[in-house]
C-alpha positions in Angstrom: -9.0 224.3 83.0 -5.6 223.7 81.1 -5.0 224.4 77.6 -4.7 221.8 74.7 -3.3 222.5 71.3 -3.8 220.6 68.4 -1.8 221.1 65.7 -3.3 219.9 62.1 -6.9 220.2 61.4 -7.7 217.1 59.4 -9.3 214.0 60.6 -6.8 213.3 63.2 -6.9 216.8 64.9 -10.7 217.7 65.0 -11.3 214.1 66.5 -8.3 214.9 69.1 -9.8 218.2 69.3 -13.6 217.1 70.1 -12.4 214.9 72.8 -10.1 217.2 74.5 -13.1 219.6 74.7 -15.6 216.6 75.8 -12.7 215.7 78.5 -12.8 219.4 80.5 -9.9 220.7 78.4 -9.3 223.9 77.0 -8.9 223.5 73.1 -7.1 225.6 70.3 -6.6 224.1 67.1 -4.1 225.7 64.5 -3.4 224.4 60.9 -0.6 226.0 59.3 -3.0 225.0 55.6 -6.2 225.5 54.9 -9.0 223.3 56.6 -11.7 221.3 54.8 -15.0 223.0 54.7 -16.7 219.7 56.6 -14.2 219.8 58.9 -14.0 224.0 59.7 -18.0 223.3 60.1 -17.5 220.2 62.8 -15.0 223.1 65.0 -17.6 225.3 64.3 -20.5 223.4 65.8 -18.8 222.2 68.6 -17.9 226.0 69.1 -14.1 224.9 69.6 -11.8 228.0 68.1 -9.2 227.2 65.3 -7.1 229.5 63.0 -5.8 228.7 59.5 -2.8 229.4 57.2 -0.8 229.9 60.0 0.4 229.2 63.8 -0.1 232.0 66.2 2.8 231.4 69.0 0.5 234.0 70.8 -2.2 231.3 71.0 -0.3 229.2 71.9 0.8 230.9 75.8 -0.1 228.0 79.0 -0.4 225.3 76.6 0.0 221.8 78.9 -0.1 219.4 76.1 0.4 219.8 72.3 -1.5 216.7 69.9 0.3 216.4 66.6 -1.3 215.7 63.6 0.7 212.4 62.1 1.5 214.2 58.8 3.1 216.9 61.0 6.9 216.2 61.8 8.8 216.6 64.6 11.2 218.7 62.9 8.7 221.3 62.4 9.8 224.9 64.0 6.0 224.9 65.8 6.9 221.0 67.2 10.7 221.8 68.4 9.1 225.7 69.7 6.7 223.5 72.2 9.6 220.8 72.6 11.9 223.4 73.9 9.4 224.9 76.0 9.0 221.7 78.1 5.0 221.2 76.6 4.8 217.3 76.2 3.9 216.7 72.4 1.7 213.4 71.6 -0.3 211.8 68.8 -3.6 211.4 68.5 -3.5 208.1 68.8 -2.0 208.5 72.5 -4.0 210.6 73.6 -7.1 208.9 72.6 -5.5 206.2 74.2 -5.9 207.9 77.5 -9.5 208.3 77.5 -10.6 204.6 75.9 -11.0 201.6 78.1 -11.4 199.4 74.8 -8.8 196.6 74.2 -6.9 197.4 70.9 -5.1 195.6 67.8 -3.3 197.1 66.2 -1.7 196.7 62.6 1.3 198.5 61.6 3.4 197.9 58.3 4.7 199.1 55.5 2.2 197.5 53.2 -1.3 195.6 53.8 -2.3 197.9 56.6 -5.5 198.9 55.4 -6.5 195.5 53.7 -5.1 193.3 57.1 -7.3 196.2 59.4 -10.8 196.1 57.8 -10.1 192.2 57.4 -9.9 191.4 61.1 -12.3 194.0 61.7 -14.4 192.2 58.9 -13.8 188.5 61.5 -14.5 189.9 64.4 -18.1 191.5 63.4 -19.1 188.7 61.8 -18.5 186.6 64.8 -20.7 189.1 67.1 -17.8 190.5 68.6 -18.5 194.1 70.1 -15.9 196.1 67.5 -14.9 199.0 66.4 -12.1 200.2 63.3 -10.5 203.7 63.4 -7.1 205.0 63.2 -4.9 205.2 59.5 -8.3 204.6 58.1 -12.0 205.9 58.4 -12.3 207.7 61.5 -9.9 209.1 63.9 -9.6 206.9 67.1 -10.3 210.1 69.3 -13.2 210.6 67.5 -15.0 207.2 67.9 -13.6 208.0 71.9 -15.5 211.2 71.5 -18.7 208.9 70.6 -19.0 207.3 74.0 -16.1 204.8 73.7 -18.6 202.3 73.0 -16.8 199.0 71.9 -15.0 196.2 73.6 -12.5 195.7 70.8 -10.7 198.9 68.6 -9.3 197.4 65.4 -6.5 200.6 64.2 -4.4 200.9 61.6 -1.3 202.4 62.8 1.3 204.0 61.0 4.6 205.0 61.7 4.2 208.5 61.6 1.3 207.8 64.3 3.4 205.9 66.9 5.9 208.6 66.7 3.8 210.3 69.3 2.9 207.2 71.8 4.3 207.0 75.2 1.4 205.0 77.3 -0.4 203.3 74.5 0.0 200.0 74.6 -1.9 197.7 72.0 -3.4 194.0 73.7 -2.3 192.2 70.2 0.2 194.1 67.7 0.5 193.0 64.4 3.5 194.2 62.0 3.0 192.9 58.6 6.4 193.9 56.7 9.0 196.6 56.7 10.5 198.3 53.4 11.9 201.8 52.5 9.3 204.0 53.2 8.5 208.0 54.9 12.3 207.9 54.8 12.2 211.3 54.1 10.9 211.6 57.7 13.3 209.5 59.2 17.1 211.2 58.5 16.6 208.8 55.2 17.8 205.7 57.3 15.9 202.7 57.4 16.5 201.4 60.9 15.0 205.2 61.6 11.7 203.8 60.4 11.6 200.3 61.4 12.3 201.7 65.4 9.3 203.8 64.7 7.4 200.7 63.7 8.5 198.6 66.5 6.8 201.3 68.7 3.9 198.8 68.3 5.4 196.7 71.1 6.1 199.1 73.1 4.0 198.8 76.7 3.0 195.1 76.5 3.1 192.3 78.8 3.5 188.9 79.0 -0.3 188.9 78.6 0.1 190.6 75.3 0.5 188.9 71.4 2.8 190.4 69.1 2.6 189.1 65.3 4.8 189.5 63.1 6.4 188.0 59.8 8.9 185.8 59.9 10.1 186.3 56.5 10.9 189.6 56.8 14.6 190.5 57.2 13.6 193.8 58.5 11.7 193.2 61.0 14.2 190.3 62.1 16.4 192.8 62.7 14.9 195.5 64.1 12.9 192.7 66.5 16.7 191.8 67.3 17.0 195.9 68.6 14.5 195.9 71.3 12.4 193.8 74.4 9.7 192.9 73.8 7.5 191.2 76.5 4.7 189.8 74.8 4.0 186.6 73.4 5.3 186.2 69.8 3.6 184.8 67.2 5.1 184.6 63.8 3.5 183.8 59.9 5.6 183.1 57.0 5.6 181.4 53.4 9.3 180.5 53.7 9.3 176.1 54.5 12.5 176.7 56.3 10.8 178.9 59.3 8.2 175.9 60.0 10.2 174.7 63.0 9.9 178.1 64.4 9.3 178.5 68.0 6.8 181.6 67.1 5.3 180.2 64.5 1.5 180.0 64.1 0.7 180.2 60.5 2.2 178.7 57.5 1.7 178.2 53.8 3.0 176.1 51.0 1.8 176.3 47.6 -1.2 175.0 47.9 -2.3 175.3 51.6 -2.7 177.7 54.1 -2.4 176.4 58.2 -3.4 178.6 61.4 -2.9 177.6 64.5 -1.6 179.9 67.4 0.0 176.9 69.6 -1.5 178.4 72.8 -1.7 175.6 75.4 -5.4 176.6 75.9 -6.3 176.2 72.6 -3.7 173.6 70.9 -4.8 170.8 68.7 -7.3 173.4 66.7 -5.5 174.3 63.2 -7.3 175.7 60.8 -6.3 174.6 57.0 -7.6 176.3 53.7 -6.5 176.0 50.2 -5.2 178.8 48.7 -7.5 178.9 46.0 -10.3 179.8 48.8 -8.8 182.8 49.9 -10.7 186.0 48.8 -7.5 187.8 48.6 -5.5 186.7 46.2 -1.2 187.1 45.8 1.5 186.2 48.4 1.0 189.8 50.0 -2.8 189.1 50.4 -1.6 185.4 52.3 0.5 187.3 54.8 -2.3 189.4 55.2 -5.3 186.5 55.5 -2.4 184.6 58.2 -2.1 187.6 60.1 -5.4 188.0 60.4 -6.4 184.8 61.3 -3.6 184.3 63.5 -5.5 187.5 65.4 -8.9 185.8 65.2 -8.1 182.6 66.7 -5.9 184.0 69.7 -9.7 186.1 70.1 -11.4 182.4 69.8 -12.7 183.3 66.8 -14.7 179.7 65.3 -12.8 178.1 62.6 -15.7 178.0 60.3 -16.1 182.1 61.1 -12.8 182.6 60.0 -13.0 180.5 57.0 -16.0 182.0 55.3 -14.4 185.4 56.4 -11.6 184.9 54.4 -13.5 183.1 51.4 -15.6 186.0 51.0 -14.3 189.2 52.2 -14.3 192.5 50.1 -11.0 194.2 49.5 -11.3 198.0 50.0 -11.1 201.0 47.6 -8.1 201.8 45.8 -6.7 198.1 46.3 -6.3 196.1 43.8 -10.1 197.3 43.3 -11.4 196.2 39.8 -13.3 199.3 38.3 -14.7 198.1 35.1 -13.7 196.0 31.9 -13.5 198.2 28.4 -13.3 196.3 25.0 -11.8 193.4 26.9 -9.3 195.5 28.7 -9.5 195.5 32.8 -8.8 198.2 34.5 -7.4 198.2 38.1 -7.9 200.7 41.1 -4.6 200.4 43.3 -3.9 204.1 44.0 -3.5 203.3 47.6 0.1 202.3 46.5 2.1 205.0 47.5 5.5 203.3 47.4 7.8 201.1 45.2 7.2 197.5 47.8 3.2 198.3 47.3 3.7 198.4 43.8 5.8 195.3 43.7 3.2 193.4 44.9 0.6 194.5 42.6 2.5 193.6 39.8 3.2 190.0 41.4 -0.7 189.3 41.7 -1.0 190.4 37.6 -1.6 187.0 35.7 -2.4 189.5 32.2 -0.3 191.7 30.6 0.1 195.1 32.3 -0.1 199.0 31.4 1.0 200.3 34.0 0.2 204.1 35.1 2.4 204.9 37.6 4.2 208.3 39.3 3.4 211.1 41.2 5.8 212.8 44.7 9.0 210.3 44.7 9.5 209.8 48.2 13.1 208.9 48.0 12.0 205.8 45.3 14.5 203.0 44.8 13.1 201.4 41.6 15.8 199.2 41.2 14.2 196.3 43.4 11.2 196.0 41.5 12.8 196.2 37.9 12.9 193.1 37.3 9.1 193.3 37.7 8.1 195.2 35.7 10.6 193.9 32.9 8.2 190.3 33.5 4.4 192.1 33.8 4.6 195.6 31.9 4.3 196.1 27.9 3.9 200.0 28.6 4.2 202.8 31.4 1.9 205.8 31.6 3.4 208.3 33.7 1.5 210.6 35.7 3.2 213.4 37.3 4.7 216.9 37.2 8.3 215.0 37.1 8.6 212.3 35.2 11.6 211.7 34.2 12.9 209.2 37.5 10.5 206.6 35.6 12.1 207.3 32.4 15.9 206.6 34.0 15.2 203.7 35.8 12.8 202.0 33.5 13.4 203.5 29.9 15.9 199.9 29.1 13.4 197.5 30.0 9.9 198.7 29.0 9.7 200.2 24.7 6.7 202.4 25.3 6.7 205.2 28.2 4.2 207.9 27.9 4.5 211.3 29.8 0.8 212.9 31.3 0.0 215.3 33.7 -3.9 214.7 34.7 -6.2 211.7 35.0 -8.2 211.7 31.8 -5.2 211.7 29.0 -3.1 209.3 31.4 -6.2 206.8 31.2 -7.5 207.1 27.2 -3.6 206.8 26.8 -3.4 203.7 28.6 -6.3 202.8 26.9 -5.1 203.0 23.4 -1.7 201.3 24.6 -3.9 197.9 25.6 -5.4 195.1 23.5 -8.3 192.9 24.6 -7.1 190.8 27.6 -4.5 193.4 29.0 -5.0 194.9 32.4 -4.8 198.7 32.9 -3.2 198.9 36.4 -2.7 202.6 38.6 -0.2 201.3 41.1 1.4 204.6 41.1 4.7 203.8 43.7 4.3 207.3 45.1 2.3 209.9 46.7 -0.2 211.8 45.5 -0.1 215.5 45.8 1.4 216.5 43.0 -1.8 216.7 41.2 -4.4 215.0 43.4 -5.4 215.7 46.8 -4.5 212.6 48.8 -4.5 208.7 47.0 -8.5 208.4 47.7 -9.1 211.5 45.3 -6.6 210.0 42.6 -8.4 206.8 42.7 -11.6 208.1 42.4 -10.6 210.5 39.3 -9.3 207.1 38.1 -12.8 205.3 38.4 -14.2 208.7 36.8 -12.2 208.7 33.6 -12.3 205.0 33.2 -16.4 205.0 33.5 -16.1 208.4 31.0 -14.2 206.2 28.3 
């Protein structure tokens, strides 16, 4: 029997972990934190030994193969110990990967992951496809592997941190939706670092394969221009001037929205909505709603499927979620905005005036490009963080009223008492949460809490 470590016991590692055990493997799991209480009880059940608080290189003696935990990086002294040692170290995603026969799409991005993931997820269910979702969001991919591998189709959100650690994963249709600074703290704080990381997504296909991607995105176009890739490209955009595009299979003007993946087996069949139909709302929400369709037609999706799909679809929690109106004054659930380009588009799909409670862990923030922004959509600035004071420099010339806080509850009576009947409150905080909060999901919820406590 050879040995397995995982490395990070969150949901990522405990699902790798299960299936490693399920597969005939020997298991250890080390966290170098402290494990949830759920999750210590799942290793506990499944009677798979773990340690916490630190990593025992003891433990570690035979191992064959080493699963990372995505938050984990490869410059970690535990990653380069096994690196140097010759032990092969993979993602979770990869090694899932191994064990599943399920065809995969997969969405990577900087932002729209989530939203683009349970959307085509969302299609494909409602068209009686055999589907699953897991990755970046709701269950580990190992773990629904663990379950019996039961579905045709795996919808997984993949992020860059994830592909990383791939070397034979290969996804049947890859989606990237956009590429701006993000995690460049992870990547020697170059861009071109990160966007490799996200091409990673192609990596493995064939000809039989379908890559998406946006064709507005200089990024991408560049970093598209850095590597081969065999599948068969399919491109969106907004931008008039990419309509003769070779790639191209979904458009949009002002008004309308076209899909149509020019497959000779399934030409002549566009699809065309009016914006105004869309469930998701914003020019970041229409990349979003082509991409996915693009997906759902290339999987022969009906028309009139995709259509009410995207009519009625529910975003998810902590994006752009409404929570609750107060004395007039809406308030807005977008915690899952961890970065300035997530913000950014927030504040575009705003038609009110904005109080905006924003800050948290700077990940190397460049508020410059969204400045303008918030000069057009914000009337005041809550701050929420230990460290403030980056919001204050880049912001203190455009917006009068800034106000420092350093929990939940003051940050939203504050933003409260800032706003007059037809304002929007809006947490799109441009940064990560664990300064105060646990991860985004908790800062969101103690969001809803205090805004339902007003």
């Amino acid at each position: 029997m050879e040995k397995l470590v995982v490395l990070g016991g969150g949901e990522s590692g405990v699902g790798a972990a299960i299936l490693g055990k399920q597969k005939g493997w020997e298991v250890f799991l080390s966290d170098r934190g402290k494990i949830r209480d759920r999750y210590r009880e799942v290793l506990s059940n499944h009677e798979i030994p773990f340690e916490e608080g630190q990593h025992s290189e003891a433990r570690f003696q035979g191992a064959a193969l080493v699963v990372k935990s995505p938050g984990i990086p490869d410059t970690a002294p535990v990653v380069k110990a096994f690196g140097e040692q010759g032990v092969p170290v993979i993602s979770e995603i990869e090694f899932a990967g191994r064990y599943s026969k399920a065809k995969v799409v997969g969405i990577t991005g900087t932002n729209g992951k989530t939203t683009t993931t349970n959307l085509i997820y969302y299609i494909l269910k409602q068209s009686g496809m055999n589907v699953g979702m897991a990755g970046n969001v709701g269950k580990s991919y190992a773990a629904v592997v663990a379950d019996g591998d039961p579905y045709e189709w795996m919808v997984l959100e993949l992020s860059s941190f994830q592909l990383d650690g791939v070397t034979d994963f290969k996804c049947d249709i890859a989606i990237l939706l956009n590429i701006t600074e993000d995690h460049l703290d992870r990547y020697e704080y170059k861009l071109m670092n990160y966007a490799m990381a996200k091409m990673k997504i192609t990596q493995n296909q064939t000809a039989n394969d379908y890559f998406i991607y946006n064709a507005d995105d200089e990024v991408t176009a560049r970093a598209m221009s850095q590597v081969s890739i065999a599948a068969r490209k399919m491109a969106f955009s907004q931008n008039p001037d990419n309509n003769s595009s070779k790639d191209l299979a979904a458009f949009a003007n002002d008004k309308q929205l076209f899909i149509n993946p020019a497959d000779g087996s399934r030409t002549n069949n566009q699809l065309t909505m009016t914006i105004q139909e869309l469930a998701l709302q914003g020019k970041h929400n229409l990349y979003n709603s082509m991409a996915s369709g693009i997906a759902a037609r290339i999987l022969e999706v009906r028309k009139d499927i995709i259509r009410e799909c995207l009519t009625d679809f529910q975003n998810i929690e902590h994006r752009l979620e409404k929570v609750n109106e107060v004395y007039g004054i809406t308030f807005i659930n977008d915690s899952k905005a961890t970065n300035v380009n997530s913000a950014w588009y927030a504040l575009e799909s705003m038609a009110q005036p904005v109080v905006w409670i924003a800050g948290g862990v700077d990940k190397g923030n460049d508020y410059a490009e969204i400045k303008e922004m918030v000069k057009e959509k914000v009337k005041v600035i809550i701050c929420l963080g230990r460290d403030n004071s980056k919001l204050h420099e880049a912001f203190g010339d455009v917006v009068e009223t800034i106000i420092d806080t350093d929990n939940m509850r003051d940050a939203v009576y504050a933003a409260y008492k800032a706003g007059v009947k037809g304002d929007a409150v809006l947490l799109s905080p441009a940064c990560a949460s664990f300064d105060l909060f646990e991860d985004y999901e908790d800062r969101g919820r103690q969001f809803k809490d205090a805004v339902r406590n007003l």
